[in-house]
FINU-526108 format. One record per atom (N, C-alpha, C): residue in one letter; atom name; x, y, z. Coordinates in Angstrom, 1 decimal, decimal comma, always signed. Layout:
! residues N
<r type="A" atom="CA" px="X" py="Y" pz="Z"/>
...
END
This chain:
! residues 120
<r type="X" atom="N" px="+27,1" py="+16,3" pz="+5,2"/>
<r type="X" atom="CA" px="+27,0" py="+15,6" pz="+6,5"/>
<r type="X" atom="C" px="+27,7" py="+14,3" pz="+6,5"/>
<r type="X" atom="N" px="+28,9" py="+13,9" pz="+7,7"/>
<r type="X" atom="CA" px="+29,7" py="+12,7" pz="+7,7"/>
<r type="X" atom="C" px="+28,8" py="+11,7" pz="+8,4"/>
<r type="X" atom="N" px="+29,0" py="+10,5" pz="+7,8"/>
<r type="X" atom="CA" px="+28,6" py="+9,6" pz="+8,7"/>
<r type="X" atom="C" px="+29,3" py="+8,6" pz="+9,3"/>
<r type="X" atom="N" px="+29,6" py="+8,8" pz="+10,3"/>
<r type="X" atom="CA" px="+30,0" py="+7,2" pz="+11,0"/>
<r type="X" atom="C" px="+29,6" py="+5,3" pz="+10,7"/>
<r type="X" atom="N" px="+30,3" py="+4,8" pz="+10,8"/>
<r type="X" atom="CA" px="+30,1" py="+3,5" pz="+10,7"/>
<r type="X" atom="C" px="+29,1" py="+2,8" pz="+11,6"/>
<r type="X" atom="N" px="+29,2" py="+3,4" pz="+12,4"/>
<r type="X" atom="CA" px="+28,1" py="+3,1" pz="+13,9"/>
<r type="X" atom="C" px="+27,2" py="+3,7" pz="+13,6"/>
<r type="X" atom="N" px="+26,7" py="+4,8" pz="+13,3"/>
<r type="X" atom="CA" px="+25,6" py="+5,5" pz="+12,5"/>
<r type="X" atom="C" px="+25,4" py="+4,7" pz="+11,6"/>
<r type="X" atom="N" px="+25,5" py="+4,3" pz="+10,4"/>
<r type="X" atom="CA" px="+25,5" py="+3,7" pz="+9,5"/>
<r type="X" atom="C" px="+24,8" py="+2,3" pz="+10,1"/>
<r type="X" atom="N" px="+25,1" py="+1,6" pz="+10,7"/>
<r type="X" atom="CA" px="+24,5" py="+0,2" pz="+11,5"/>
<r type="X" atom="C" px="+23,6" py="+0,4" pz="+12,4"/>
<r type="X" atom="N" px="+23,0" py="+1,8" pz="+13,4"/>
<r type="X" atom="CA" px="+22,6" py="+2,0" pz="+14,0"/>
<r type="X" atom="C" px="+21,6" py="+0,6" pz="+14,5"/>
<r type="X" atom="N" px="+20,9" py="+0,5" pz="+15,6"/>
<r type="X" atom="CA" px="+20,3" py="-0,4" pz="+15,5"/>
<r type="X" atom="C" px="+20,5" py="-2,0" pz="+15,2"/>
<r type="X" atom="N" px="+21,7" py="-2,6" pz="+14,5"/>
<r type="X" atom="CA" px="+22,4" py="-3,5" pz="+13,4"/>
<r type="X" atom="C" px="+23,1" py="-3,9" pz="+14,4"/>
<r type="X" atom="N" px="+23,4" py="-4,1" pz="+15,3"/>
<r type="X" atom="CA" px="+24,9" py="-4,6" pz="+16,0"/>
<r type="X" atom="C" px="+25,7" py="-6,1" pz="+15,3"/>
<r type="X" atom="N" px="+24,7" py="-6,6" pz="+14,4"/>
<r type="X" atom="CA" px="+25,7" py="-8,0" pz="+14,2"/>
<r type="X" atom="C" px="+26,2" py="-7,3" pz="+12,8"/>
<r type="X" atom="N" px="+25,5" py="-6,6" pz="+11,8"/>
<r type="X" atom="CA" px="+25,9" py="-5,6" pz="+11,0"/>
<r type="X" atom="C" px="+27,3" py="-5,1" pz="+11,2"/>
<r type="X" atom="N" px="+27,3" py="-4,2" pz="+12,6"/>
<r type="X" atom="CA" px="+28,5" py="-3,7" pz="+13,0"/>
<r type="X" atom="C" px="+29,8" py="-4,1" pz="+13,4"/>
<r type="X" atom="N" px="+29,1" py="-5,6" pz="+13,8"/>
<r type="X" atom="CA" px="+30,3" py="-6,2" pz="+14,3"/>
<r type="X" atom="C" px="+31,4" py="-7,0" pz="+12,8"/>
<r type="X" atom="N" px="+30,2" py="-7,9" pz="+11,6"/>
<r type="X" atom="CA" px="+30,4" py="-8,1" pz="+10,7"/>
<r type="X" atom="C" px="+31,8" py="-6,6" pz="+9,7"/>
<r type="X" atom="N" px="+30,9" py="-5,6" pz="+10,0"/>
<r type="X" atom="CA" px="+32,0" py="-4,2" pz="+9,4"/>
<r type="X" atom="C" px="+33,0" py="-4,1" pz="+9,7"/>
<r type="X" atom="N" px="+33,1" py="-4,0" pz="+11,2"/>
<r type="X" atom="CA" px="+34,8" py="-4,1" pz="+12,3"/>
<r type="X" atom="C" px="+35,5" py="-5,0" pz="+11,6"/>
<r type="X" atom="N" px="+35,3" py="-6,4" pz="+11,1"/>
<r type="X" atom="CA" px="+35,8" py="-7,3" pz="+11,0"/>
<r type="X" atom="C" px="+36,3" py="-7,1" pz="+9,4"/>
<r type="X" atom="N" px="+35,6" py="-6,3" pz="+8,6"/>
<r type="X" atom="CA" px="+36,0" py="-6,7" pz="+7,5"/>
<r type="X" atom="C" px="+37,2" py="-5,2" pz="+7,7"/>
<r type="X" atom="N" px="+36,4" py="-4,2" pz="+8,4"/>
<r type="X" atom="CA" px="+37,4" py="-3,2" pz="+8,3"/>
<r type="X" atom="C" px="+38,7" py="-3,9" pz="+8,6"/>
<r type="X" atom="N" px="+39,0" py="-4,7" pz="+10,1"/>
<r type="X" atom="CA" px="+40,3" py="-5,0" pz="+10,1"/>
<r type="X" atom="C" px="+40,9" py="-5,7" pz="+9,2"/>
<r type="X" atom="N" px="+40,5" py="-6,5" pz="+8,6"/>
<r type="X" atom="CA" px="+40,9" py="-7,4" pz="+7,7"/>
<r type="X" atom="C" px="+41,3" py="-6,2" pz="+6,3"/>
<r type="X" atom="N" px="+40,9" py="-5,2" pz="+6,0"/>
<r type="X" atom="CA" px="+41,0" py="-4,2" pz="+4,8"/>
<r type="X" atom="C" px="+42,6" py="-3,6" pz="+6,1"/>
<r type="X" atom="N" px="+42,0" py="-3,3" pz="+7,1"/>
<r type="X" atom="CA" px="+43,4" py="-2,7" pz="+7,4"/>
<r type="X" atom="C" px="+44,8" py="-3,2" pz="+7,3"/>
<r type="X" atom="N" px="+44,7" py="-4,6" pz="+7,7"/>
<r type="X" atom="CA" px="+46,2" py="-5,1" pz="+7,1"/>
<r type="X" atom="C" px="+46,7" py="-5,1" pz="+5,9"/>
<r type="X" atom="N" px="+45,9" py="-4,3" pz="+5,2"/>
<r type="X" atom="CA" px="+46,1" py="-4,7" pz="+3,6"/>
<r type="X" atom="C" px="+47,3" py="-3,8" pz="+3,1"/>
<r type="X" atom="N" px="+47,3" py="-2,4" pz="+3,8"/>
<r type="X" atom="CA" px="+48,1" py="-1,3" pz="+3,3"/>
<r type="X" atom="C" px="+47,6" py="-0,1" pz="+3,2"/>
<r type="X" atom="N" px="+47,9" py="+0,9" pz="+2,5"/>
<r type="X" atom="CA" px="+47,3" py="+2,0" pz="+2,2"/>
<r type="X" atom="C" px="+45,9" py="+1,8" pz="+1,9"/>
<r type="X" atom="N" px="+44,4" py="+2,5" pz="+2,7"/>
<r type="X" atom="CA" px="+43,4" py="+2,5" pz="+2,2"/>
<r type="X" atom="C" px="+42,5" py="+3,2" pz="+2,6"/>
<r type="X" atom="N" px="+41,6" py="+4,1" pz="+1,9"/>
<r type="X" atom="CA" px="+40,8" py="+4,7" pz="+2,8"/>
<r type="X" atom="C" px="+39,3" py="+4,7" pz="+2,7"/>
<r type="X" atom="N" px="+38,4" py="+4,9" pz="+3,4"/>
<r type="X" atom="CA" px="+37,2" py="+4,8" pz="+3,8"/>
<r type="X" atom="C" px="+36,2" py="+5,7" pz="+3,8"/>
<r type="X" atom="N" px="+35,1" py="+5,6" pz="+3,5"/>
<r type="X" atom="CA" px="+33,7" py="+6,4" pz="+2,6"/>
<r type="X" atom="C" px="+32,7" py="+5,9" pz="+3,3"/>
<r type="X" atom="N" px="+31,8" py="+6,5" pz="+4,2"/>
<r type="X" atom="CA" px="+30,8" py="+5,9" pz="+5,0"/>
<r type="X" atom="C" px="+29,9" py="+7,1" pz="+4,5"/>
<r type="X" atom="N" px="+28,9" py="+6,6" pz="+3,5"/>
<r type="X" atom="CA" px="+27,8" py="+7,1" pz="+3,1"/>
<r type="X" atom="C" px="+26,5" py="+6,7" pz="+3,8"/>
<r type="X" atom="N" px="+25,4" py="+6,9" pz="+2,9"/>
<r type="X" atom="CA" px="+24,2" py="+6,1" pz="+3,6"/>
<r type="X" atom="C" px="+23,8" py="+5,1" pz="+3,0"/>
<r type="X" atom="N" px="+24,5" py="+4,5" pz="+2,0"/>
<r type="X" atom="CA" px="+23,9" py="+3,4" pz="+1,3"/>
<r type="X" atom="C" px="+25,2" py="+1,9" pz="+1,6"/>
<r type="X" atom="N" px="+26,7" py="+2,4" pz="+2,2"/>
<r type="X" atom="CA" px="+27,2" py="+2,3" pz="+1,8"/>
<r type="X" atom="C" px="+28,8" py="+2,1" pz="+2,4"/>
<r type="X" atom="N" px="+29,5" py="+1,6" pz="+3,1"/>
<r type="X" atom="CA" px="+30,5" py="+1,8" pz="+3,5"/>
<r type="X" atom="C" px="+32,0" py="+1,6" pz="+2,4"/>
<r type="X" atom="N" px="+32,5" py="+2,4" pz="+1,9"/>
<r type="X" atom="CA" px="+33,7" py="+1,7" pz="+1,0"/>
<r type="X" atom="C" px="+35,0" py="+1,9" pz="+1,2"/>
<r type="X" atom="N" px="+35,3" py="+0,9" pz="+0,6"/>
<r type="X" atom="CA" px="+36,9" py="+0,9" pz="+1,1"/>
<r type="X" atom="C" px="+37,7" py="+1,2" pz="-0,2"/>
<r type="X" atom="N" px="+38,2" py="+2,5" pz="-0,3"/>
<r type="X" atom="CA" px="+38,8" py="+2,5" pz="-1,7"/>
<r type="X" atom="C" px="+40,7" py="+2,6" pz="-1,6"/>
<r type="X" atom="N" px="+41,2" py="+2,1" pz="-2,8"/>
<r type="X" atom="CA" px="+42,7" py="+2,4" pz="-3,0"/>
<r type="X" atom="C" px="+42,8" py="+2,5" pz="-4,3"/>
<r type="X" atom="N" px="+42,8" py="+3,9" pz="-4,4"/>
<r type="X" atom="CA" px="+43,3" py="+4,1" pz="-6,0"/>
<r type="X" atom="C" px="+41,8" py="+4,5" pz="-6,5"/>
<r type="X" atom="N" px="+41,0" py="+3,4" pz="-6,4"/>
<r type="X" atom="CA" px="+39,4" py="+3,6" pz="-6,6"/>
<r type="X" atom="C" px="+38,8" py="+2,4" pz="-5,6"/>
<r type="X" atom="N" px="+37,8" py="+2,3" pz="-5,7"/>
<r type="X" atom="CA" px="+36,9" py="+1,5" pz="-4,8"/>
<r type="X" atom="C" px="+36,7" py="+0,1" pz="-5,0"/>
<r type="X" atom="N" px="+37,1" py="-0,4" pz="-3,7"/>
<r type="X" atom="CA" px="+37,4" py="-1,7" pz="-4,1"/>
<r type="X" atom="C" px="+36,9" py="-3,0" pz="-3,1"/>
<r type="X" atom="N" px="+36,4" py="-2,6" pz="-2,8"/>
<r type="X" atom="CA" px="+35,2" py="-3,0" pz="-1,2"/>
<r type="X" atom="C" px="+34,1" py="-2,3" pz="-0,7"/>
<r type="X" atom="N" px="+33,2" py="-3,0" pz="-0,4"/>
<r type="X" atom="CA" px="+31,8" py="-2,3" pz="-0,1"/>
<r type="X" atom="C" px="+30,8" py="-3,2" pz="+1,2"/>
<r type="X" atom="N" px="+30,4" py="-2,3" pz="+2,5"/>
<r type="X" atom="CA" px="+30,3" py="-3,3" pz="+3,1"/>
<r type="X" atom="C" px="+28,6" py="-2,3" pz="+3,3"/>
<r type="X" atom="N" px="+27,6" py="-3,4" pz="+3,0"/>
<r type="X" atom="CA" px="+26,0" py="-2,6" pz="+3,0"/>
<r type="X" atom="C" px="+25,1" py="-3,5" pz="+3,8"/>
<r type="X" atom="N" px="+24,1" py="-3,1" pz="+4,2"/>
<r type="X" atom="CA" px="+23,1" py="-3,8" pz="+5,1"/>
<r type="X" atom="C" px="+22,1" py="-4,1" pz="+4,1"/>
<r type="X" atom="N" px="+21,6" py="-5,4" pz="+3,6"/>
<r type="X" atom="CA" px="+20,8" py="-5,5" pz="+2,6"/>
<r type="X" atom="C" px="+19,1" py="-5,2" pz="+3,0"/>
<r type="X" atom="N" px="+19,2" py="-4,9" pz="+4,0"/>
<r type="X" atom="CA" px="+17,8" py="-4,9" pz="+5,0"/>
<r type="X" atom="C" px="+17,4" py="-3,3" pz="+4,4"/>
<r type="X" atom="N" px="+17,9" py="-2,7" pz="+4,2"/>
<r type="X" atom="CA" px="+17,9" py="-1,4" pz="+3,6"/>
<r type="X" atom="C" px="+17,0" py="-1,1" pz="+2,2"/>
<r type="X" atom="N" px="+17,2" py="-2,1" pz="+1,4"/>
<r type="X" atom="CA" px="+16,7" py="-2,3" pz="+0,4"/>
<r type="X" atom="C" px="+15,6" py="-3,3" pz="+0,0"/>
<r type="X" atom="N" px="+15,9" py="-4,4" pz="+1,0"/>
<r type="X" atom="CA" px="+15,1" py="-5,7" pz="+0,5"/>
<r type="X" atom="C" px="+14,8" py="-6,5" pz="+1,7"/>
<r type="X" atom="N" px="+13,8" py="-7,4" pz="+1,8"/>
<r type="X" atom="CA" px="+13,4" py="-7,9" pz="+2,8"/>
<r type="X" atom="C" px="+14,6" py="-8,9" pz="+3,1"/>
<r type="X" atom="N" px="+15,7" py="-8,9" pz="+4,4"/>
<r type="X" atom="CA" px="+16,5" py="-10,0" pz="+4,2"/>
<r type="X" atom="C" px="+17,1" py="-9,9" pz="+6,1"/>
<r type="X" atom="N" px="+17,5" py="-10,9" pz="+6,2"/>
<r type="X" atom="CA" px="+17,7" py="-11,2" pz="+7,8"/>
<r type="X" atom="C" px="+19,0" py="-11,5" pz="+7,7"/>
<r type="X" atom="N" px="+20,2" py="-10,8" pz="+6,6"/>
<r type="X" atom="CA" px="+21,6" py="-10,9" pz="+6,4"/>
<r type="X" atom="C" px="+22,2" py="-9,9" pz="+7,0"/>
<r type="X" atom="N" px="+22,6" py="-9,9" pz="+8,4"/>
<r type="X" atom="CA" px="+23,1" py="-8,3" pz="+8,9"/>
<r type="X" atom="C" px="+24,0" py="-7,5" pz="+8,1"/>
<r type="X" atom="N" px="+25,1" py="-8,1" pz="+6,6"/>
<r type="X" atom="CA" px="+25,7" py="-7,4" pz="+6,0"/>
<r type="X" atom="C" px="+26,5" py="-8,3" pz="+4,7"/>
<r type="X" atom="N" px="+26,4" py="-7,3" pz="+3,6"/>
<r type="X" atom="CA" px="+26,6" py="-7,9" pz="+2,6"/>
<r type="X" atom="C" px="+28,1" py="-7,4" pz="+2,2"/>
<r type="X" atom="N" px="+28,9" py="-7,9" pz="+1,6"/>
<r type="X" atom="CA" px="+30,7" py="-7,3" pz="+1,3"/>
<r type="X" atom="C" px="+30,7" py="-7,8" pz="+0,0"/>
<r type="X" atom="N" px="+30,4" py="-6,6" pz="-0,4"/>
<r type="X" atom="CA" px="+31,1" py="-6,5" pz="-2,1"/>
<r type="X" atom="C" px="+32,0" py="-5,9" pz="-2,5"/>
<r type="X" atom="N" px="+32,9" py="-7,2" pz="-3,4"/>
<r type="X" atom="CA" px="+34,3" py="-6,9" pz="-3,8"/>
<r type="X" atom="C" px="+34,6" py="-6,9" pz="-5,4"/>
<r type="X" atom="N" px="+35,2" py="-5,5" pz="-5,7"/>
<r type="X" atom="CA" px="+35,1" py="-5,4" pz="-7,2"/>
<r type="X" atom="C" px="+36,6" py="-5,9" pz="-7,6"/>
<r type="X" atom="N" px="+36,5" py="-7,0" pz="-8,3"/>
<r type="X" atom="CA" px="+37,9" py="-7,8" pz="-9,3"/>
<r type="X" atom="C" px="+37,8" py="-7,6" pz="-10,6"/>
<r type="X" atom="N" px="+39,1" py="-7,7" pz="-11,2"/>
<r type="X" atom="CA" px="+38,9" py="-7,3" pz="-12,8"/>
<r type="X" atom="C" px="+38,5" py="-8,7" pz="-13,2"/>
<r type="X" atom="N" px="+38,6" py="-10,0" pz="-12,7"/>
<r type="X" atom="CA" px="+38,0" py="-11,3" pz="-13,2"/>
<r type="X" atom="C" px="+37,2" py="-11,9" pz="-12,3"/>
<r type="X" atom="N" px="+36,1" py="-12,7" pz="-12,9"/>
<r type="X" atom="CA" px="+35,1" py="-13,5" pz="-11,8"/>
<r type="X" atom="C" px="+35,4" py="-14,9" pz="-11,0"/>
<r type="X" atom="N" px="+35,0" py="-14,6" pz="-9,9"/>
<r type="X" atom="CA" px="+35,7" py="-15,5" pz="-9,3"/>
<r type="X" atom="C" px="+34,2" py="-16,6" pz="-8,9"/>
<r type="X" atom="N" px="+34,9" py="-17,7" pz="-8,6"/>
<r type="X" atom="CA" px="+33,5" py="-19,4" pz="-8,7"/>
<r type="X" atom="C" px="+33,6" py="-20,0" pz="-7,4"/>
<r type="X" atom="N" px="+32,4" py="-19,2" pz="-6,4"/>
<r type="X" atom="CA" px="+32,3" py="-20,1" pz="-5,1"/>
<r type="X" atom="C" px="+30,9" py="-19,9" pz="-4,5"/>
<r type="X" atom="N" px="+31,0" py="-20,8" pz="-4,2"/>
<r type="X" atom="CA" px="+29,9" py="-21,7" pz="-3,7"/>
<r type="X" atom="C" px="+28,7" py="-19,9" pz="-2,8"/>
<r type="X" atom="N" px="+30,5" py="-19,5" pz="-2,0"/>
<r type="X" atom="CA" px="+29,9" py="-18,2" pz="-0,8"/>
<r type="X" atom="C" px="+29,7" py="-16,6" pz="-1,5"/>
<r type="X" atom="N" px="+29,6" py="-16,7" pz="-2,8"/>
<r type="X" atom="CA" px="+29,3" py="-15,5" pz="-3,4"/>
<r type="X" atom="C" px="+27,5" py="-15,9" pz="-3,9"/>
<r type="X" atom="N" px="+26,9" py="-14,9" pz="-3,4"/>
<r type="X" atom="CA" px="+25,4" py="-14,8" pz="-3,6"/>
<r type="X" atom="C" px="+25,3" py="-14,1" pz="-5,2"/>
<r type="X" atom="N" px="+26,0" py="-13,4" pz="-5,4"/>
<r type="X" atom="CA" px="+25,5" py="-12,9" pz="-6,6"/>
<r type="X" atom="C" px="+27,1" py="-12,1" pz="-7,5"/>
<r type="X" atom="N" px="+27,4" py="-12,7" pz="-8,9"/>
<r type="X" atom="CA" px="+28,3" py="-11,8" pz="-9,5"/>
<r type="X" atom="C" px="+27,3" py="-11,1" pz="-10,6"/>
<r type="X" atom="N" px="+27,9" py="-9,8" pz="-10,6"/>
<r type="X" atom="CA" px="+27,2" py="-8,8" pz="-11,9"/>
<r type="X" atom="C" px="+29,2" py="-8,4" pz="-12,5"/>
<r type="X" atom="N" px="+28,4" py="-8,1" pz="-13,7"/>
<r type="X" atom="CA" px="+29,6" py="-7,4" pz="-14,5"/>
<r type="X" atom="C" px="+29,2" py="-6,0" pz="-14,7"/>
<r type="X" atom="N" px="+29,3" py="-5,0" pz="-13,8"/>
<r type="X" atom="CA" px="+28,8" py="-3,6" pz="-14,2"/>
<r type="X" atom="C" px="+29,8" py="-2,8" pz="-15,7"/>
<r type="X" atom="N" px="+31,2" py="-2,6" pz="-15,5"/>
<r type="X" atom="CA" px="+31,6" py="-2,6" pz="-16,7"/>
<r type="X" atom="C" px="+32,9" py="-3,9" pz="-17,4"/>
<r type="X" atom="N" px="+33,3" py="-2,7" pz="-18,4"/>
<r type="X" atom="CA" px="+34,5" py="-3,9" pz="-19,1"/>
<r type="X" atom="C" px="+35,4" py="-4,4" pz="-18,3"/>
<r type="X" atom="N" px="+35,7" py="-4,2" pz="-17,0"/>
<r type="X" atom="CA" px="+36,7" py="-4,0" pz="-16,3"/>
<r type="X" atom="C" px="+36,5" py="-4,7" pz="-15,1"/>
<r type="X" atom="N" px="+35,3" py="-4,5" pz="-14,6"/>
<r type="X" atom="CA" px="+35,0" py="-4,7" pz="-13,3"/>
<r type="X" atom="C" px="+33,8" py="-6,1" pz="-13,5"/>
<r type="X" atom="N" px="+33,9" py="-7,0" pz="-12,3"/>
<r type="X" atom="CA" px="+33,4" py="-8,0" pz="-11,8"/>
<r type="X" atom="C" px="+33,1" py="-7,9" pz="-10,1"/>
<r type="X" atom="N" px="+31,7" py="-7,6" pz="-9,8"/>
<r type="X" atom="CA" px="+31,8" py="-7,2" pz="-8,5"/>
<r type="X" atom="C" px="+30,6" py="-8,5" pz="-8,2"/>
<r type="X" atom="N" px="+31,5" py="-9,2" pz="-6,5"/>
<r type="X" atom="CA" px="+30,8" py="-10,2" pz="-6,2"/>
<r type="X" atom="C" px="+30,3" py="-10,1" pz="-5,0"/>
<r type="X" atom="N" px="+29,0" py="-10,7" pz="-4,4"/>
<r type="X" atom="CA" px="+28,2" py="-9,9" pz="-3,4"/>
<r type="X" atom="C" px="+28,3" py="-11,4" pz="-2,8"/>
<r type="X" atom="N" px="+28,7" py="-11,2" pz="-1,5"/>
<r type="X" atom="CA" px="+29,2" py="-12,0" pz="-0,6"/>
<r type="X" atom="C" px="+28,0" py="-12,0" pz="+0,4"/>
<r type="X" atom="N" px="+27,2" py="-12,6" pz="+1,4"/>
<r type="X" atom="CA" px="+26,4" py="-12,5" pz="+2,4"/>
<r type="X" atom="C" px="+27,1" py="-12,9" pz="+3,6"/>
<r type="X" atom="N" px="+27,5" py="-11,9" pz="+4,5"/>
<r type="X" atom="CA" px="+28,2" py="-12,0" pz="+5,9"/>
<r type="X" atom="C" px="+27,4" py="-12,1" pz="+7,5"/>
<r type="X" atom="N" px="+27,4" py="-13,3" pz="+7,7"/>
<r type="X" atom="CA" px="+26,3" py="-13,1" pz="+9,2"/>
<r type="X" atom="C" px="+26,9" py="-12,6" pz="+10,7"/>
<r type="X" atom="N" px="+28,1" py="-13,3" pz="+10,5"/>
<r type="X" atom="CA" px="+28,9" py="-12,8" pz="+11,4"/>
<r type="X" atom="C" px="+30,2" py="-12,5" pz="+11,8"/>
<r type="X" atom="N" px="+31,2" py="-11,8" pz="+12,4"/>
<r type="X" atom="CA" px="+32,5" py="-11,9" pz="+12,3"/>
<r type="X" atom="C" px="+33,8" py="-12,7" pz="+11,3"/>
<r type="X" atom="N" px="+33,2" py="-14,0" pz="+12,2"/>
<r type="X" atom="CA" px="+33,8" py="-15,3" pz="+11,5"/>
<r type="X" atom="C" px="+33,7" py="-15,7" pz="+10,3"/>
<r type="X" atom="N" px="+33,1" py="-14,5" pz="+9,2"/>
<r type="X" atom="CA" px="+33,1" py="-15,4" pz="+8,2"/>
<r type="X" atom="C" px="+33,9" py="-14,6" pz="+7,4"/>
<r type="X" atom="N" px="+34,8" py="-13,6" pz="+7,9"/>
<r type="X" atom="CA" px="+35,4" py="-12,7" pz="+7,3"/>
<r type="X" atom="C" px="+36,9" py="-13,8" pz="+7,6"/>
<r type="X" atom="N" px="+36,9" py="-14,5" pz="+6,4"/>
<r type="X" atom="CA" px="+38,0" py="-15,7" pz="+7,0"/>
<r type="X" atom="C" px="+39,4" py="-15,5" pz="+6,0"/>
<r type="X" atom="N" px="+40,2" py="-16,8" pz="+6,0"/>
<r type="X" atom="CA" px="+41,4" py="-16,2" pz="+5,2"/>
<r type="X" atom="C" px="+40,7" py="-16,0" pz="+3,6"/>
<r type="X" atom="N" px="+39,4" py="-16,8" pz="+3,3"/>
<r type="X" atom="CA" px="+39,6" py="-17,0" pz="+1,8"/>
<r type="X" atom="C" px="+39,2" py="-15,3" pz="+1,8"/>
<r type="X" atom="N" px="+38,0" py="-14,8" pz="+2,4"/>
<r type="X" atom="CA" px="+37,7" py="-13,7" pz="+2,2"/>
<r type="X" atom="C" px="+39,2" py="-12,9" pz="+2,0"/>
<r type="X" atom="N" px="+39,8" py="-12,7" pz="+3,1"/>
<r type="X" atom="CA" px="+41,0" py="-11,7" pz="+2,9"/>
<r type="X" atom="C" px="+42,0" py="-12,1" pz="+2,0"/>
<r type="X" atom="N" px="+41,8" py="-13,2" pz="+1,3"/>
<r type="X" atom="CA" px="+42,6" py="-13,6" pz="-0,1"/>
<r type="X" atom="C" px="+41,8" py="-12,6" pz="-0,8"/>
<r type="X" atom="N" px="+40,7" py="-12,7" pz="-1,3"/>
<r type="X" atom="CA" px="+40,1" py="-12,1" pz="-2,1"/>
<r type="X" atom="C" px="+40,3" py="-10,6" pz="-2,1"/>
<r type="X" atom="N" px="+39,9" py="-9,6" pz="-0,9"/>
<r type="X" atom="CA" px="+40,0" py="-8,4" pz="-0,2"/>
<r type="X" atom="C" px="+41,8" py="-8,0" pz="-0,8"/>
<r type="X" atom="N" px="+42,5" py="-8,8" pz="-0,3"/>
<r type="X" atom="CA" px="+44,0" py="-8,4" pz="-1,1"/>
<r type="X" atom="C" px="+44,0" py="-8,5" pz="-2,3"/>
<r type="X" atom="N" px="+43,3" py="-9,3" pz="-3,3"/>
<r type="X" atom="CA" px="+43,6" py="-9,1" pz="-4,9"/>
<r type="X" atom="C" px="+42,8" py="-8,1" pz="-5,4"/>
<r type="X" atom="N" px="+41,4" py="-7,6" pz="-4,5"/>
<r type="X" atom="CA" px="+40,9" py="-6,1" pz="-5,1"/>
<r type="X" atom="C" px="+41,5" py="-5,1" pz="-4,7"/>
<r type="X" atom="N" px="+41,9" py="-5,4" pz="-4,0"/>
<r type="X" atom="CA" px="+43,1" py="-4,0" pz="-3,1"/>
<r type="X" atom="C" px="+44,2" py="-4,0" pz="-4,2"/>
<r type="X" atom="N" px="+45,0" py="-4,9" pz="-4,7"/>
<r type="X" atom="CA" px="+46,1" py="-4,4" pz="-5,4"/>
<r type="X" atom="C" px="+45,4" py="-4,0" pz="-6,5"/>
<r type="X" atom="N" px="+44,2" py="-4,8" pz="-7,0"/>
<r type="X" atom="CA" px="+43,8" py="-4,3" pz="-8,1"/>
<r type="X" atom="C" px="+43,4" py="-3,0" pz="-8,6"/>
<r type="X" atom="N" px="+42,8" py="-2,9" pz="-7,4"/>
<r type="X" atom="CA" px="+41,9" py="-1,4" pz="-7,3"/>
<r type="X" atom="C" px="+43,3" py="-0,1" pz="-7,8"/>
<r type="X" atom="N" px="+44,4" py="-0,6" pz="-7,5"/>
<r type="X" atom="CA" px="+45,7" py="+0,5" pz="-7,0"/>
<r type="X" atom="C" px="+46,6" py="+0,1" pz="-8,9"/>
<r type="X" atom="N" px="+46,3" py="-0,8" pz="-9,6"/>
<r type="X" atom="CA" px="+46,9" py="-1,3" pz="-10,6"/>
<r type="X" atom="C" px="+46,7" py="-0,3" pz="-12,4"/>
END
């Protein structure tokens, strides 16, 4: 069974609005395509290299959406809530998004070096 993005946020509208935004922002990037699970929206090129989730899902949290981006190196800012190193390769950093606006240039700096990376 597929799911839509709007499924996916049901109920969520700042959620949804937060996703649009990072979607567009993944769309200028180039070739990429898109996986809307139920845990899970991803953006992969080559492999998966963006992830945009509702943390309300899991955990008590009033963050309409969280955007995690996997880099081969860790990156040091203030607006990353949490880095894990799942393997040798990957560095995935969990970003907390409230609204539109915060999908800004540094975000899409970042979003373009997992994108090439993802494809490398």
């Amino acid at each position: 069974m597929s799911v839509t993005a709007e499924e996916f946020f049901v109920g969520h509208p700042e959620g949804l609005a937060v996703y649009r935004a990072v979607a567009e922002a993944v769309g200028g990037l180039g070739e990429c395509e898109e996986r809307v699970s139920t845990s899970q929206i991803a953006f992969r090129h080559g492999r998966g290299f963006a992830y945009v989730w509702r943390p309300g899902q899991y955990v008590r949290s009033d963050v309409p959406a969280v955007l995690s981006i996997a880099l081969p190196e860790p990156l040091d800012s203030p607006r990353i809530k949490e880095t894990v190193h799942p393997s040798a390769r990957v560095w995935m950093h969990h970003i907390e998004l409230r609204r539109p606006a915060d999908v800004d240039a540094e975000i899409v700096s970042w979003l373009s070096r997992a994108h090439a990376a993802a494809n490398g």
